[in-house]
DONU-855562 format. One record per atom (N, C-alpha, C): z, x, y; residue number from 1; atom name; residue in three letters. Coordinates in nm, 3 decimals. Atoms other than C-alpha are relative to their C-alpha. Example, Ala and Ser with C-alpha at 12.3 -4.5 7.8 and 13.67 -1.06 7.14 Angstrom:
BEGIN
NODE       up     east    north  pos  site  code
NODE    0.000    0.089   -0.119    1     N   ALA
NODE    0.780    1.230   -0.450    1    CA   ALA
NODE    0.000    0.090    0.120    1     C   ALA
NODE   -0.006   -0.082   -0.119    2     N   SER
NODE    0.714    1.367   -0.106    2    CA   SER
NODE    0.073   -0.077    0.109    2     C   SER
This chain:
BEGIN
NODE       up     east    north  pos  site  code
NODE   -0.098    0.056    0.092    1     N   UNK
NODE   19.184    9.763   15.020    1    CA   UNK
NODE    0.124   -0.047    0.075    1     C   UNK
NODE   -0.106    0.039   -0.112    2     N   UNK
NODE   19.471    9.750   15.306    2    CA   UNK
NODE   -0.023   -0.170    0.020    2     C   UNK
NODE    0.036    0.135   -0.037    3     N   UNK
NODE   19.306    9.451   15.405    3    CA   UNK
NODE    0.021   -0.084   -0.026    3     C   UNK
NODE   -0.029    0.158    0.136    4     N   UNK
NODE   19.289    9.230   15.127    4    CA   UNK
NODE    0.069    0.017   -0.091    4     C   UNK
NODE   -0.106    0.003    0.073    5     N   UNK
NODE   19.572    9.337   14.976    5    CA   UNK
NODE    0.107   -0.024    0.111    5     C   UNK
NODE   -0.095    0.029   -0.087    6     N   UNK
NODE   19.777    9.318   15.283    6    CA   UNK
NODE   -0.005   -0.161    0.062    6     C   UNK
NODE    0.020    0.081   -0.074    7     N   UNK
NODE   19.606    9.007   15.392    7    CA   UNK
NODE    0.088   -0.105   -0.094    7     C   UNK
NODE   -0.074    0.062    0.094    8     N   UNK
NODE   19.723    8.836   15.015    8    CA   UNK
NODE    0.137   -0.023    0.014    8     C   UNK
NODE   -0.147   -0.056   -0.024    9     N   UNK
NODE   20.076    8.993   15.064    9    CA   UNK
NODE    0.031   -0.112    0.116    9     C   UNK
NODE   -0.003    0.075   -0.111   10     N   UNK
NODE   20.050    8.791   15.408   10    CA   UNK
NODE    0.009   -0.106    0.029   10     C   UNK
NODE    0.022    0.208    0.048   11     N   UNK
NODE   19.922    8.464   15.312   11    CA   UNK
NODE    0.114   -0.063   -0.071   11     C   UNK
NODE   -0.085   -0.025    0.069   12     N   UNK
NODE   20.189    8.486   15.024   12    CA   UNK
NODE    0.175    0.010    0.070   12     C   UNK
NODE   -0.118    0.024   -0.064   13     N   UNK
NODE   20.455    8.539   15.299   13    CA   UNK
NODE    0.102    0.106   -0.133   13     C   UNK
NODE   -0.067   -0.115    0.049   14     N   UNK
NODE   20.552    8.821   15.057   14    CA   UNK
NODE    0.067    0.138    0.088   14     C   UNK
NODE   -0.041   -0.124   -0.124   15     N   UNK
NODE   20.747    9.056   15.291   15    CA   UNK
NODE    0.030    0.159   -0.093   15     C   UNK
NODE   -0.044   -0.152    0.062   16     N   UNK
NODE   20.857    9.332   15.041   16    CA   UNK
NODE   -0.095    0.077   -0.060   16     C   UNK
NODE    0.138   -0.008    0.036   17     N   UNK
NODE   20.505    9.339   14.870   17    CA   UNK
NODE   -0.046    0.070    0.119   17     C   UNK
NODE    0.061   -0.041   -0.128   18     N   UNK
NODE   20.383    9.388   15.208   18    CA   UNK
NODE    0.045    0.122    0.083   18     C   UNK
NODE   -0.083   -0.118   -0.056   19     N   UNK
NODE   20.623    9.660   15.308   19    CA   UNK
NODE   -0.025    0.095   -0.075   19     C   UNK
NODE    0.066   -0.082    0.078   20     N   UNK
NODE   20.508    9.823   14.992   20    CA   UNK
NODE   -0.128    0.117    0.005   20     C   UNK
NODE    0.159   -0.018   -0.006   21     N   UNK
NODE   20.185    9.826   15.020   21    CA   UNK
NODE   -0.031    0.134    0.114   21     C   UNK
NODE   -0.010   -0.060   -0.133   22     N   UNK
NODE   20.249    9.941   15.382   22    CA   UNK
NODE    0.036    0.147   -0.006   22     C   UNK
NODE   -0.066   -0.150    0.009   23     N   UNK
NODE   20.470   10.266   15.297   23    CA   UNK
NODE   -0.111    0.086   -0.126   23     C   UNK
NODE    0.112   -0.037    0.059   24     N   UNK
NODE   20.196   10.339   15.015   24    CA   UNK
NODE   -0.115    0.065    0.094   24     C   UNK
NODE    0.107    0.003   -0.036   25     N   UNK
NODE   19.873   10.305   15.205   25    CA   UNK
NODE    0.083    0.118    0.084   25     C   UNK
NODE   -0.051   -0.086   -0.089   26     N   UNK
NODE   20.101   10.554   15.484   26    CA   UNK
NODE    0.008    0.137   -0.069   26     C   UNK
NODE    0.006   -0.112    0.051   27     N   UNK
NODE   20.162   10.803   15.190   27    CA   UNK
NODE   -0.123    0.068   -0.042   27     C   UNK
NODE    0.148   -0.003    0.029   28     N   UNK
NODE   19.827   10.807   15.096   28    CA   UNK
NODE   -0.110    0.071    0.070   28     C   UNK
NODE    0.084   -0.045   -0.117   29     N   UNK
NODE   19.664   10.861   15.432   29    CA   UNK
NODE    0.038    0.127    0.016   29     C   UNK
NODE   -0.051   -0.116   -0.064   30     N   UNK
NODE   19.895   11.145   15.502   30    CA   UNK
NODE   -0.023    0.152   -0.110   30     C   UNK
NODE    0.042   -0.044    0.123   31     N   UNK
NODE   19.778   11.309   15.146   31    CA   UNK
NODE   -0.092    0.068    0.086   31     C   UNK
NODE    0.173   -0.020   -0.079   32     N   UNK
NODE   19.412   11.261   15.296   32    CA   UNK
NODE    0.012    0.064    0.102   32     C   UNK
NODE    0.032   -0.049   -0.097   33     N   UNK
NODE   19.442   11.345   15.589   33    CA   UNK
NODE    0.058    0.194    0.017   33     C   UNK
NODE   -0.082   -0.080    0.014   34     N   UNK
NODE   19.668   11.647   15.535   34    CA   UNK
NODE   -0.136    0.109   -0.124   34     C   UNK
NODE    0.130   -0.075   -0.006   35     N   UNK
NODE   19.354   11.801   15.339   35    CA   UNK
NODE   -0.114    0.001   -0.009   35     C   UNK
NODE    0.121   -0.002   -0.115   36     N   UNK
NODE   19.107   11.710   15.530   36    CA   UNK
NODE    0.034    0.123    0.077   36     C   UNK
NODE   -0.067   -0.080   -0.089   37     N   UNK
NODE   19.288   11.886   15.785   37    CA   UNK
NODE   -0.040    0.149   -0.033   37     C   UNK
NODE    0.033   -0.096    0.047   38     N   UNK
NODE   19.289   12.180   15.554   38    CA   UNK
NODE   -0.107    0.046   -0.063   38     C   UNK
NODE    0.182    0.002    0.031   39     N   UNK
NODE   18.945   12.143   15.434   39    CA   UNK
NODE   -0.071    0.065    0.131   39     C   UNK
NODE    0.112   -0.001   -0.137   40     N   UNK
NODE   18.849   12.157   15.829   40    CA   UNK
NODE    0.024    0.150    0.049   40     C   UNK
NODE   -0.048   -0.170   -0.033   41     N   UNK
NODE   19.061   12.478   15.887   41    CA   UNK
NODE   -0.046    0.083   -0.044   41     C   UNK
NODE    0.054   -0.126    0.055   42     N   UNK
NODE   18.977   12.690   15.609   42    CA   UNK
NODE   -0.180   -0.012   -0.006   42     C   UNK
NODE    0.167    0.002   -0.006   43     N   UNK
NODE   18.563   12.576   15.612   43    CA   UNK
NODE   -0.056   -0.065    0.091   43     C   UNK
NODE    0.079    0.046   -0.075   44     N   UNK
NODE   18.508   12.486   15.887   44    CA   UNK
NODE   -0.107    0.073    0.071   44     C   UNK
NODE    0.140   -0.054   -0.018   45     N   UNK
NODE   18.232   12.721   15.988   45    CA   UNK
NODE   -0.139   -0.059   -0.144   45     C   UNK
NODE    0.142    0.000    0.132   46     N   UNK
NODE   18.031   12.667   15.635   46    CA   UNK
NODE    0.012   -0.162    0.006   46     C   UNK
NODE   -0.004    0.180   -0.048   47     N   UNK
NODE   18.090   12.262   15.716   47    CA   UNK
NODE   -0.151   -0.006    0.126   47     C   UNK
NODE    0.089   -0.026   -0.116   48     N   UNK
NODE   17.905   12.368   16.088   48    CA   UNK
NODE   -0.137    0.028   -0.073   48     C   UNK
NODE    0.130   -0.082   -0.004   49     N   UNK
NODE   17.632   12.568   15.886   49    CA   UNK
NODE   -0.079   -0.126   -0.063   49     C   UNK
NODE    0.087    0.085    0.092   50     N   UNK
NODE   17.557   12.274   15.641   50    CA   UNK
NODE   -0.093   -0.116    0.125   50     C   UNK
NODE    0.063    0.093   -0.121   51     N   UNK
NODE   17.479   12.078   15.983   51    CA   UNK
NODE   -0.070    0.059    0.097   51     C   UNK
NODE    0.141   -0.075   -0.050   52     N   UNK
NODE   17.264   12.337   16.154   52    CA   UNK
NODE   -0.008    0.103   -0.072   52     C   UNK
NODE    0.003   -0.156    0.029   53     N   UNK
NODE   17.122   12.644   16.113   53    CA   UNK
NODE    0.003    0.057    0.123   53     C   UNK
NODE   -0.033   -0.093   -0.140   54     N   UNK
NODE   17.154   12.722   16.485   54    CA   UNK
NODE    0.105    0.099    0.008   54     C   UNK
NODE   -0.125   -0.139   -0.040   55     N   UNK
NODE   17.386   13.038   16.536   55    CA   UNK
NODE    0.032   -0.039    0.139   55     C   UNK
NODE   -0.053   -0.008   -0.081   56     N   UNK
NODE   17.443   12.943   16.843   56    CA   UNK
NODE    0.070   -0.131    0.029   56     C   UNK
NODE   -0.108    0.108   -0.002   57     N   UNK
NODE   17.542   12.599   16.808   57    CA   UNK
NODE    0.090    0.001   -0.081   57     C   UNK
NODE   -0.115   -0.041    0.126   58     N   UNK
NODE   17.763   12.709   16.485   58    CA   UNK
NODE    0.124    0.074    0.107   58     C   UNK
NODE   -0.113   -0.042   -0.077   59     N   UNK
NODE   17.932   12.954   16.739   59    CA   UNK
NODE    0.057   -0.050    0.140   59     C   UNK
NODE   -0.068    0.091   -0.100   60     N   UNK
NODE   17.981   12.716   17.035   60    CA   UNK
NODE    0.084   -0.091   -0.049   60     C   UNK
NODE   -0.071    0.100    0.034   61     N   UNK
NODE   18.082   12.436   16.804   61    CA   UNK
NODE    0.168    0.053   -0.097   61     C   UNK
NODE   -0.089   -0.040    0.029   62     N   UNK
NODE   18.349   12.676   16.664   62    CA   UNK
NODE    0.116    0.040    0.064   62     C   UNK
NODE   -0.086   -0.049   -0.104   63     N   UNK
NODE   18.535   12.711   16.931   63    CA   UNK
NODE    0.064   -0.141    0.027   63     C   UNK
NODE   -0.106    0.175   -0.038   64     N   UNK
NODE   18.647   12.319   16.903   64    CA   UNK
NODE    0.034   -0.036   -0.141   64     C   UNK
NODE   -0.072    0.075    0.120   65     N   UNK
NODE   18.753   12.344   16.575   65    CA   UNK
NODE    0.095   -0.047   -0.007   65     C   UNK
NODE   -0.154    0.086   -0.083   66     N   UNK
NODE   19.115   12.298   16.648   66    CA   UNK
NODE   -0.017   -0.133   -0.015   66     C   UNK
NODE    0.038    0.134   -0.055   67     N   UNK
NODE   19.016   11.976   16.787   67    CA   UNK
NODE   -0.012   -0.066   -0.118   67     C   UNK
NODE    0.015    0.088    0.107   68     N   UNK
NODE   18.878   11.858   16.477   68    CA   UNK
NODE    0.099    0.017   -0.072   68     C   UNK
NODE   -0.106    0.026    0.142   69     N   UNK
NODE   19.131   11.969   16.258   69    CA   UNK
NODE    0.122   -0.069    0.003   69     C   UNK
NODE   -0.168    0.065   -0.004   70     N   UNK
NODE   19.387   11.752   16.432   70    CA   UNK
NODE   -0.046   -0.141    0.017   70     C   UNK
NODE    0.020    0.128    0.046   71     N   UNK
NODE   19.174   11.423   16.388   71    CA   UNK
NODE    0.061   -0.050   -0.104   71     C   UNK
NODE   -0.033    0.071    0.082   72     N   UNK
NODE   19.254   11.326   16.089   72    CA   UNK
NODE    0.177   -0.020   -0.009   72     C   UNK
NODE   -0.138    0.002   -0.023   73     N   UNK
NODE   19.636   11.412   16.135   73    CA   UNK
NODE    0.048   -0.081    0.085   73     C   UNK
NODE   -0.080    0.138   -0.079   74     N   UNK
NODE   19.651   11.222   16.419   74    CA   UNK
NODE   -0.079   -0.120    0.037   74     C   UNK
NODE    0.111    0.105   -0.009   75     N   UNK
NODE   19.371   10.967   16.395   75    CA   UNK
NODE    0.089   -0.130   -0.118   75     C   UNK
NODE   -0.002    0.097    0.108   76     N   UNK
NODE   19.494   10.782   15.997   76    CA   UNK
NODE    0.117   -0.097    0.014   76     C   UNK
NODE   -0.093    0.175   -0.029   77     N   UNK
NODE   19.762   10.565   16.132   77    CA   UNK
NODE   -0.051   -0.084    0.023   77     C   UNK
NODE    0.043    0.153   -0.101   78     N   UNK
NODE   19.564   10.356   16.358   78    CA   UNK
NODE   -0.133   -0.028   -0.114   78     C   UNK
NODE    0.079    0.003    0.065   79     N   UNK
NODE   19.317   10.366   16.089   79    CA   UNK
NODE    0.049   -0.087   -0.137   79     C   UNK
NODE   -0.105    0.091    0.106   80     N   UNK
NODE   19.595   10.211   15.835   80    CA   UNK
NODE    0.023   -0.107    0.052   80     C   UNK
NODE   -0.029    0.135   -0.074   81     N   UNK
NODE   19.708    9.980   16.076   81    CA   UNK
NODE   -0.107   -0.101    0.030   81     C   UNK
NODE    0.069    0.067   -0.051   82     N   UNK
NODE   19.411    9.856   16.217   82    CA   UNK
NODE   -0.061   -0.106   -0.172   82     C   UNK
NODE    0.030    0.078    0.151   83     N   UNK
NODE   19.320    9.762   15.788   83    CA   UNK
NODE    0.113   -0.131   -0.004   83     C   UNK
NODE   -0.106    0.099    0.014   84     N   UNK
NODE   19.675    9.575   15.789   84    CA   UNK
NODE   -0.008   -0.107    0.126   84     C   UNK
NODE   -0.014    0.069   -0.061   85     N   UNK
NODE   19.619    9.420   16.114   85    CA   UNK
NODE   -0.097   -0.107    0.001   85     C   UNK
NODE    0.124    0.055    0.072   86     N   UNK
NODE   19.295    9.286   16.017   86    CA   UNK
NODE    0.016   -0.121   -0.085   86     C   UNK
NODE   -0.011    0.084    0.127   87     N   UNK
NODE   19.384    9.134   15.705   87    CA   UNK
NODE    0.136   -0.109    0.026   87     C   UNK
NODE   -0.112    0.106   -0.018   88     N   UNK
NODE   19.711    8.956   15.868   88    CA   UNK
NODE   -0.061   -0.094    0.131   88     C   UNK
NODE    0.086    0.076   -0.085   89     N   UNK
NODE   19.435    8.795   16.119   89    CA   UNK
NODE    0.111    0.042    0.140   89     C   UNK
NODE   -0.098   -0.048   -0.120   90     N   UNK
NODE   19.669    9.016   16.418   90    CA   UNK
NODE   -0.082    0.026    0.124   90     C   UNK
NODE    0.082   -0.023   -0.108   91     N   UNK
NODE   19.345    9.061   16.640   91    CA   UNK
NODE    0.049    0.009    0.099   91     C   UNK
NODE   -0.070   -0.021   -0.127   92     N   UNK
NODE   19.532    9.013   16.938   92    CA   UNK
NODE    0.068    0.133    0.002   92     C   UNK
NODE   -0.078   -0.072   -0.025   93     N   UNK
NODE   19.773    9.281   16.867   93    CA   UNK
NODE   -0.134    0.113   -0.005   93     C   UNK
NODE    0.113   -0.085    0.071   94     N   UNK
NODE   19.474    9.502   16.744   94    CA   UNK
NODE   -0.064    0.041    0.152   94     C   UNK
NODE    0.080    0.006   -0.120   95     N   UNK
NODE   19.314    9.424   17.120   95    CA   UNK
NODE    0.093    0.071    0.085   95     C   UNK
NODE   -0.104   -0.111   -0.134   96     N   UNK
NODE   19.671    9.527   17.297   96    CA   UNK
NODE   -0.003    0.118    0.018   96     C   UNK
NODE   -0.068   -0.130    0.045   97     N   UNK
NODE   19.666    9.836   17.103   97    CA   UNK
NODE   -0.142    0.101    0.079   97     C   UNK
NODE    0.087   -0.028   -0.036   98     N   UNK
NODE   19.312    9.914   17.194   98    CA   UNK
NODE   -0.017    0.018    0.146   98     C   UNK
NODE   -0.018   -0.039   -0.135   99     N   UNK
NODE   19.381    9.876   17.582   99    CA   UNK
NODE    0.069    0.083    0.026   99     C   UNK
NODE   -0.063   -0.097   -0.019  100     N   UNK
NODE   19.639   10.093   17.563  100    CA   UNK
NODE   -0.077    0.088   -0.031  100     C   UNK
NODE    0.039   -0.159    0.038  101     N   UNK
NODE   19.480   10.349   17.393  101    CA   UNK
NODE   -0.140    0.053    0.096  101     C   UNK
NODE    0.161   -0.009   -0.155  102     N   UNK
NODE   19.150   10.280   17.644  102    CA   UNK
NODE    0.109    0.117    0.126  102     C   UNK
NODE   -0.060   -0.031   -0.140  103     N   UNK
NODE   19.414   10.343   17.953  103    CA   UNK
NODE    0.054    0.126   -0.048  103     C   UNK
NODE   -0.025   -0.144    0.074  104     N   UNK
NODE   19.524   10.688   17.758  104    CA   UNK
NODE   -0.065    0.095    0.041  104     C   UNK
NODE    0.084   -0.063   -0.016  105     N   UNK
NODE   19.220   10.779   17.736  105    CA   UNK
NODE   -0.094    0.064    0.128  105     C   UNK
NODE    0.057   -0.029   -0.146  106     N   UNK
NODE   19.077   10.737   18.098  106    CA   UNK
NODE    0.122    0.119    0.050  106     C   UNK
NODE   -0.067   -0.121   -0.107  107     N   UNK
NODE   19.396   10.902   18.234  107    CA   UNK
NODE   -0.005    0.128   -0.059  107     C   UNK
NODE    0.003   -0.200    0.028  108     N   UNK
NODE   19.377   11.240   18.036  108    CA   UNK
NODE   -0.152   -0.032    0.061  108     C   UNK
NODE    0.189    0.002   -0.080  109     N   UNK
NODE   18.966   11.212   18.155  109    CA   UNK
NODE    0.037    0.067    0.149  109     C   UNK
NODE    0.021    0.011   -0.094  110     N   UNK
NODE   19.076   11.162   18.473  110    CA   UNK
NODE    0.090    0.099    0.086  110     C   UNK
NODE   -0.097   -0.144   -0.067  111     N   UNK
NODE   19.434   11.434   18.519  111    CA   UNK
NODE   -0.086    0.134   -0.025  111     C   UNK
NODE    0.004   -0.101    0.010  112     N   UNK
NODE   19.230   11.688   18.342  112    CA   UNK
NODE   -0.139    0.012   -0.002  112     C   UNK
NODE    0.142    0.019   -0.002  113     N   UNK
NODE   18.858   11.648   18.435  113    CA   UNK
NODE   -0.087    0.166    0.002  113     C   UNK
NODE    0.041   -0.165   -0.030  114     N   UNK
NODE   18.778   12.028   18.267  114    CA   UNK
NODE   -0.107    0.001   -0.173  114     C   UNK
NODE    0.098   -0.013    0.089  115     N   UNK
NODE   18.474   11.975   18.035  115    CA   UNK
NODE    0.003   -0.095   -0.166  115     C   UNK
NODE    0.000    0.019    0.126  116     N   UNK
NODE   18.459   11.968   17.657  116    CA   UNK
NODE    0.125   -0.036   -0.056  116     C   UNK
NODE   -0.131   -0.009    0.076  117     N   UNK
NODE   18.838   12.045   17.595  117    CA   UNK
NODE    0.051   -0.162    0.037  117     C   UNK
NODE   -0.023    0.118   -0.067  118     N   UNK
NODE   18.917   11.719   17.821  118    CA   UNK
NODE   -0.024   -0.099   -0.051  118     C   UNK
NODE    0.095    0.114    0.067  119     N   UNK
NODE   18.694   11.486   17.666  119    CA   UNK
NODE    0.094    0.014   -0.166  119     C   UNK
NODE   -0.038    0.008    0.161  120     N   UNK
NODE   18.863   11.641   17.307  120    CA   UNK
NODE    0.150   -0.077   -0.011  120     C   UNK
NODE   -0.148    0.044   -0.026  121     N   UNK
NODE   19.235   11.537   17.434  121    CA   UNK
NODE   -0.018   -0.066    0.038  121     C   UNK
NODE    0.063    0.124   -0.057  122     N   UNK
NODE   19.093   11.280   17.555  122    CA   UNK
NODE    0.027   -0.130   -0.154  122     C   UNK
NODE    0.009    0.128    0.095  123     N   UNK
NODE   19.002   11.108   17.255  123    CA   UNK
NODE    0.131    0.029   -0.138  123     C   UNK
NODE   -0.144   -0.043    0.067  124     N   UNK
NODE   19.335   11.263   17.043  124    CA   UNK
NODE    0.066   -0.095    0.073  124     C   UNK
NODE   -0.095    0.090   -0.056  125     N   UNK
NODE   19.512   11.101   17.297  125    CA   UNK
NODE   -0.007   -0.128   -0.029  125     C   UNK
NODE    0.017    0.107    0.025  126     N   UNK
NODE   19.336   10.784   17.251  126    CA   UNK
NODE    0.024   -0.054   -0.170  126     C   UNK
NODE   -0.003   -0.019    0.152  127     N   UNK
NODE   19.357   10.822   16.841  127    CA   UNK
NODE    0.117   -0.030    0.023  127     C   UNK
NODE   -0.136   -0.038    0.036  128     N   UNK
NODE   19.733   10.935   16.855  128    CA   UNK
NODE    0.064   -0.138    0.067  128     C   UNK
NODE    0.019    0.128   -0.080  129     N   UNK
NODE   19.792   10.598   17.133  129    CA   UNK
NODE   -0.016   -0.088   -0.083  129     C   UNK
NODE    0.029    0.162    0.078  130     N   UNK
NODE   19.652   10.365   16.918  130    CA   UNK
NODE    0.035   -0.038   -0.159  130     C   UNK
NODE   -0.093   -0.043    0.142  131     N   UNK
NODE   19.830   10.494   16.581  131    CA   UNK
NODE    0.188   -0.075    0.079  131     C   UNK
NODE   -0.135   -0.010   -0.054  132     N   UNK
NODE   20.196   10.445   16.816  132    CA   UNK
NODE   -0.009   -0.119    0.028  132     C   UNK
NODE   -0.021    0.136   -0.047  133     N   UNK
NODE   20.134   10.137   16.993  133    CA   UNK
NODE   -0.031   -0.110   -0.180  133     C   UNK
NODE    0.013    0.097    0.107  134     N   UNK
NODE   20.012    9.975   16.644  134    CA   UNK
NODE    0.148    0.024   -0.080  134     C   UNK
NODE   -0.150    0.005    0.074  135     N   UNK
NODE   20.325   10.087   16.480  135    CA   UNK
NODE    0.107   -0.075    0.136  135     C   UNK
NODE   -0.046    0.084   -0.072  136     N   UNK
NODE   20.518    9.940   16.757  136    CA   UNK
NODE   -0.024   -0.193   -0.014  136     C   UNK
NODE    0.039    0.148    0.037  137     N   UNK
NODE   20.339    9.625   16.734  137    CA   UNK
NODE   -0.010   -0.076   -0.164  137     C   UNK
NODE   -0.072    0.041    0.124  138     N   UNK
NODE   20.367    9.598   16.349  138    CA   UNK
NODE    0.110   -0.063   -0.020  138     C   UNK
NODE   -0.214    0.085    0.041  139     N   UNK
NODE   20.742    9.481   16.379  139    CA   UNK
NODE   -0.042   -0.164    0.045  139     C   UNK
NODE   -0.036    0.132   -0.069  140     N   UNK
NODE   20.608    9.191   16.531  140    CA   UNK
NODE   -0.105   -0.076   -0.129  140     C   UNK
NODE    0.034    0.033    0.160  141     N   UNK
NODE   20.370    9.119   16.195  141    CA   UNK
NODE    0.127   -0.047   -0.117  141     C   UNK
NODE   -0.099    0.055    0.097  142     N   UNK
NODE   20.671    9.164   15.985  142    CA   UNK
NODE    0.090   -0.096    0.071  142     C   UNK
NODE   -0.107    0.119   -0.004  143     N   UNK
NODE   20.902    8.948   16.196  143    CA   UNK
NODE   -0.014   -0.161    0.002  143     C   UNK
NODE    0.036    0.139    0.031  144     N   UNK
NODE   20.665    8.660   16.193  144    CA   UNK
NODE   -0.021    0.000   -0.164  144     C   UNK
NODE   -0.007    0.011    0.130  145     N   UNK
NODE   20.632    8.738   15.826  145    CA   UNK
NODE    0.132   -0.059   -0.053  145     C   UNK
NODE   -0.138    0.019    0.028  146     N   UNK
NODE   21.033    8.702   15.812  146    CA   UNK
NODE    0.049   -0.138    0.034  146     C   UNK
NODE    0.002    0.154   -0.047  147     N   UNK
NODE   21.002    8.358   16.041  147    CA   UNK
NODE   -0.054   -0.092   -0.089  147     C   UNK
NODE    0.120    0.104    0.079  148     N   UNK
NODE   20.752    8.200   15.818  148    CA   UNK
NODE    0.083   -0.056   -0.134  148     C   UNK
């Protein structure tokens, strides 16, 4: 819905619509994601069981819960943005945001090359990266919105 409601807003050269929309879709995510989050904390073993019945992969994979429960917290920006950037045809910025968050990602890989946990901050880093640089690069959406 970001999309093609942001993309309308866009076309429209509606800036306050679009700023709307924007601080919405942001309250929204942070709803969701906020219990998810708490969905993942308090069940996240009986989540594990519905996906095996292994006991031993239930109690290995419990030991990275953490991990998951801070996706969605720090994953639904770039997940908002990337809808708004989409729909304002921003691909380019969408691509900057994505190298950055690539080059994030290699260097935690590569300072902290210590298994599972590595690989998990790994891709947080790259999540949380590509949520920051897209808000960064948003101003430059609205200020060609403001030029137009």
């Amino acid at each position: 819905a970001g999309e093609s409601i942001g993309g309308h807003y866009y076309g429209a050269r509606n800036l306050r619509s679009f700023s709307l929309l924007t601080r919405r879709l942001f309250a929204w995510g942070m709803a969701l994601s906020a219990a998810f989050t708490l969905a993942y904390a308090v069940a996240g073993q009986c989540l594990l069981e519905l996906l095996t019945n292994n006991a031993q992969v239930v109690a290995q994979a419990i030991n990275f819960m953490p991990y998951a429960c801070a996706i969605p917290m720090v994953s639904f920006a770039a997940f908002i943005y990337d809808g708004l950037f989409i729909g304002t045809t921003s691909t380019k910025l969408m691509l900057a945001s994505m190298l950055a968050a690539s080059m994030c990602f290699f260097a935690v890989i590569t300072l902290c090359p210590d298994g599972n946990v590595s690989l998990w901050c790994a891709f947080l880093s790259y999540l949380g990266c590509r949520g920051l640089m897209q808000a960064w690069l948003y101003q430059r959406i609205v200020k060609k919105m403001r030029l137009l």
